[in-house]
C-alpha positions as CSV (number, residue, x, y, z in Angstrom):
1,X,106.2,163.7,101.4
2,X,102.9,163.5,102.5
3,X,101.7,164.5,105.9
4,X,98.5,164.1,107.3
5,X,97.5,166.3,110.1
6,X,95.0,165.3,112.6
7,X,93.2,167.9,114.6
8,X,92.2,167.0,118.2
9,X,90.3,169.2,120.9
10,X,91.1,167.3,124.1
11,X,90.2,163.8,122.9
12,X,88.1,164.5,119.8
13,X,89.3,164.8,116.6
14,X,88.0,168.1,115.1
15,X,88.8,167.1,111.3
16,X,92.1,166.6,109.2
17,X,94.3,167.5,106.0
18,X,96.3,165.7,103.6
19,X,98.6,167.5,101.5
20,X,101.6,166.8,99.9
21,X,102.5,163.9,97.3
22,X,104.9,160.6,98.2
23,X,106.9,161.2,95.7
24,X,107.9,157.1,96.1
25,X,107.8,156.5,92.2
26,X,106.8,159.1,88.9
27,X,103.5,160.4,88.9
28,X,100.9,158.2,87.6
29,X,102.7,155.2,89.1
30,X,103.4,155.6,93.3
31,X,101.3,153.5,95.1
32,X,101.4,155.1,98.1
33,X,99.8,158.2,96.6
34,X,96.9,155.9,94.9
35,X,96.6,153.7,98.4
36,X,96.6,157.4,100.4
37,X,93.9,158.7,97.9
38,X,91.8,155.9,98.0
39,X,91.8,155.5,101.7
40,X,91.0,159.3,102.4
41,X,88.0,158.8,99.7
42,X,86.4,156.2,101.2
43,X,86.3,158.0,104.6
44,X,85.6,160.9,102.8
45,X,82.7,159.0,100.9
46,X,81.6,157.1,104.5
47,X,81.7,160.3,106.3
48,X,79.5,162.4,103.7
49,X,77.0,160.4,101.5
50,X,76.7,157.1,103.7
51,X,76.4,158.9,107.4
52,X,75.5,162.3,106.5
53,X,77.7,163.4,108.9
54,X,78.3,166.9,109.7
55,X,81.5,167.2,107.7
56,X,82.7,169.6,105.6
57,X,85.4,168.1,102.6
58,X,87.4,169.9,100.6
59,X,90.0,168.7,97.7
60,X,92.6,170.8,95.1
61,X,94.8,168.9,93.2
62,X,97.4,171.4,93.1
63,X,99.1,172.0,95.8
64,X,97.7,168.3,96.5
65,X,95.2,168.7,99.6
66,X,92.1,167.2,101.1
67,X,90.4,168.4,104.3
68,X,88.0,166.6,106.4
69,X,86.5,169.1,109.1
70,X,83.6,168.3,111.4
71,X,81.3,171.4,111.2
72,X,78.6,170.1,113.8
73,X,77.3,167.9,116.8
74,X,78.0,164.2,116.1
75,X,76.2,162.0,118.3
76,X,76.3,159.3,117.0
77,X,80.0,159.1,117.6
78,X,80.8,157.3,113.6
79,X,82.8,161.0,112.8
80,X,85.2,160.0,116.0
81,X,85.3,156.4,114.7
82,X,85.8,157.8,111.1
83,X,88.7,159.5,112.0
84,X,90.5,157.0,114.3
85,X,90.2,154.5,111.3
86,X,91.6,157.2,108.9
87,X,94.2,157.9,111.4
88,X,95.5,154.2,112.1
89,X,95.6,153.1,108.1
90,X,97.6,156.2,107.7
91,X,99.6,155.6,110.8
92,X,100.3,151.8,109.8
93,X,101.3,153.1,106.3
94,X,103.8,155.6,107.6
95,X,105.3,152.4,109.8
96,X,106.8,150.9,106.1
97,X,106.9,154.1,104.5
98,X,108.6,156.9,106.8
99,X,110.0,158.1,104.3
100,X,106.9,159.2,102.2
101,X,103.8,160.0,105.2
102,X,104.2,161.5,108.0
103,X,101.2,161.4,110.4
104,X,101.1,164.9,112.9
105,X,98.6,165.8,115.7
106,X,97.8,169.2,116.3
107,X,95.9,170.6,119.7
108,X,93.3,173.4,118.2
């Protein structure tokens, strides 16, 4: 299963981690794994060479894990929009697919 973990202080999302596989069909072939990868890239991608935001990213393939964590003032508020997108694409895709991502928020 996948779970993606959202960190929040108060109202602001402090950053996020993705670990885990789907394990919906073999390797190679689950679509939820290549629609989760993709997604988190492009935020990943948005957050760090299109914004320059203050984010640190991080990725292993094994365990499978990417982190997103803010690492400095944003005011221009797109790191907060970043992450509510990230968040709802995820949180729609665990709606069909409970089975395979689970979505968890986490107070820090």
């Amino acid at each position: 299963m996948i779970s993606a973990r959202f960190f929040h202080a108060g109202k602001q999302y402090t950053g996020c981690t993705i670990t885990g596989h789907a394990d919906y069909s073999e390797e190679g072939t689950d679509v939820i794994c290549a629609y989760v990868s993709a997604t988190v890239q492009t935020v990943a991608n948005l957050m760090t060479e299109i914004f320059h935001l203050p984010i640190l990213a991080e990725e292993q393939e094994e365990p499978a894990r990417v982190s997103l964590q803010l690492s400095g003032k944003d005011p221009s508020g797109n790191a907060q929009r970043l992450f509510a997108g990230l968040e709802l694409q995820l949180g729609e895709l665990s709606k069909v697919f409970p089975a395979n991502i689970q979505l968890i928020h986490v107070e820090v």
